[in-house]
C-alpha positions in Angstrom: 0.0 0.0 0.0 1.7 3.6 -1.2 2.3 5.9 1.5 -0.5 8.5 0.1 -3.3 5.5 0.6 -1.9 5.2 4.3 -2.2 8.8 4.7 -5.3 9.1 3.6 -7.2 6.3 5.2 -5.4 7.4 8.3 -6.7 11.2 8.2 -10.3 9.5 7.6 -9.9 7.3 9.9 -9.3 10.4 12.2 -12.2 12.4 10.9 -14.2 9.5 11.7 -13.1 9.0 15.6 -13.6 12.8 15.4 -17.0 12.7 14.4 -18.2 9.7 17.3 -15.6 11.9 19.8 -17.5 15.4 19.0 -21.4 13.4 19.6 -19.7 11.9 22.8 -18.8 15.2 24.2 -20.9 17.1 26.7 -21.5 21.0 25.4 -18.5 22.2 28.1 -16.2 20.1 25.9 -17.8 21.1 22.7 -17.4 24.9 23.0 -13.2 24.7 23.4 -11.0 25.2 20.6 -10.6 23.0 18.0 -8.3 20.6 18.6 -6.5 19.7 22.2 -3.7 17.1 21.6 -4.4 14.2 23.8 -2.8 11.0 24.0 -4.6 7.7 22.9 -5.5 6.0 25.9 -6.8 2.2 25.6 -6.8 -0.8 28.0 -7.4 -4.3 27.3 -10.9 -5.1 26.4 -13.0 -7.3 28.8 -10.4 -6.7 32.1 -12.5 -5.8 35.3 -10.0 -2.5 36.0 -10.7 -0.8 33.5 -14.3 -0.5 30.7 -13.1 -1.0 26.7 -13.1 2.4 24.7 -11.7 4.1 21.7 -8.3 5.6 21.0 -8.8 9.8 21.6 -8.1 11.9 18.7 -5.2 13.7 18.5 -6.6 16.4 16.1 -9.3 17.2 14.0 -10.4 19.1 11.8 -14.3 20.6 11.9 -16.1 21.2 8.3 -19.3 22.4 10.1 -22.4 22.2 11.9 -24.7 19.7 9.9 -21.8 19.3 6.8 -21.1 15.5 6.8 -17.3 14.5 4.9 -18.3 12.3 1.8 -14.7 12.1 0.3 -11.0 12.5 1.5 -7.8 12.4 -1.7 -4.3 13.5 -0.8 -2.4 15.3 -3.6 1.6 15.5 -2.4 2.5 17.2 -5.0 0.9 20.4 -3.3 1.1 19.1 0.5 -2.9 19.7 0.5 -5.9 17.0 2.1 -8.7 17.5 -0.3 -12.0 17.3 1.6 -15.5 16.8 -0.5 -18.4 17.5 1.8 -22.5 17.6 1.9 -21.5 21.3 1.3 -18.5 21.7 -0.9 -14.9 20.8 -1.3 -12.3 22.2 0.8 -8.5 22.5 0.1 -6.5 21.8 3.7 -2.6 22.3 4.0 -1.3 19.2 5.6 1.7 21.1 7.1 -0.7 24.2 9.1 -4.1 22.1 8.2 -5.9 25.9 7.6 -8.3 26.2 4.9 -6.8 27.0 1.5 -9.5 27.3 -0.6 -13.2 26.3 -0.7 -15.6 25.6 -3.4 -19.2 25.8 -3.9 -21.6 25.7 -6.8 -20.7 29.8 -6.8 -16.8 28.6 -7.8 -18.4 26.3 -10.6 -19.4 23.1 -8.3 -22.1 21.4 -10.5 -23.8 20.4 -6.9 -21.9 21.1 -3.7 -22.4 17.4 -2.6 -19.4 16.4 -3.6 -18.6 12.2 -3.4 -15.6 11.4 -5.0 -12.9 13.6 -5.3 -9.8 12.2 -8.3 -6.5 14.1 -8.4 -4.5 13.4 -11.7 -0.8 13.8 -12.3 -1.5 16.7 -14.6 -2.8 18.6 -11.3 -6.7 18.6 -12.4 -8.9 17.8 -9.8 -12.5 15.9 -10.5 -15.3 16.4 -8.2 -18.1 13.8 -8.5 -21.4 15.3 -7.4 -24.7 13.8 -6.5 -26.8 14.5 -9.4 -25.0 16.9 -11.2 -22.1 14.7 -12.7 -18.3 16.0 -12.5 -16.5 19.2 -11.4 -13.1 19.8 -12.9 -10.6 22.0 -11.6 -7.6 22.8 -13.3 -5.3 26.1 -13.4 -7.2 27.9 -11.2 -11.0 27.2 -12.8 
């Protein structure tokens, strides 16, 4: 498995603890900053000291109240985590993870449910939406 599959599977795989984390935490928790780094904590399942449960997040990264994450692609080449969301696609640096760009049906999303995303060598970007077909992006449009 390349190291961009292992990278990507590994950010969704945090998006999705984040997403169980953030409807387990009580509305104290919820209103702190984004992201505390925590360590994972996780004991043997079944032992009488201590109850099974999940590994903590480390970080996370919140697309908004009511948006649900449909699609995750990695593109090295510009260091960036391409998110497609129930509301648009967002471009994330990996390095600062801040918000590089977003796009919405007023950038030229055919539909901003967005549920594949395909990066190509060339640098274009395809967006597959829900009943609008494909987005491409490419040289700035």
């Amino acid at each position: 498995m390349s190291a961009t599959i292992r990278l990507a599977l590994a950010v969704g795989l945090i998006l999705l603890l984040g997403a169980c984390e953030a409807e387990a935490s009580t509305p104290a928790e919820a209103s702190g900053t984004a992201a505390a780094a925590q360590t994972a904590e996780v004991d043997a399942p079944g032992t009488a000291a201590a109850p099974a449960r999940l590994p903590k997040v480390a970080d996370r990264f919140d697309v908004g109240a009511n948006v649900y994450v449909r699609a995750l692609a990695v593109e090295p080449a510009r260091d960036a985590l391409w998110v497609g969301t129930s509301a648009g696609v967002h471009e994330i640096g990996l390095a600062d993870q801040q918000v590089r760009q977003t796009f919405t049906r007023k950038e030229g999303l055919a539909n901003e449910y967005v549920f594949a995303i395909g990066i190509y060598h060339q640098g274009n970007k395809w967006f597959g939406n829900n009943a609008g077909g494909v987005s491409r992006y490419r040289d700035g449009d």
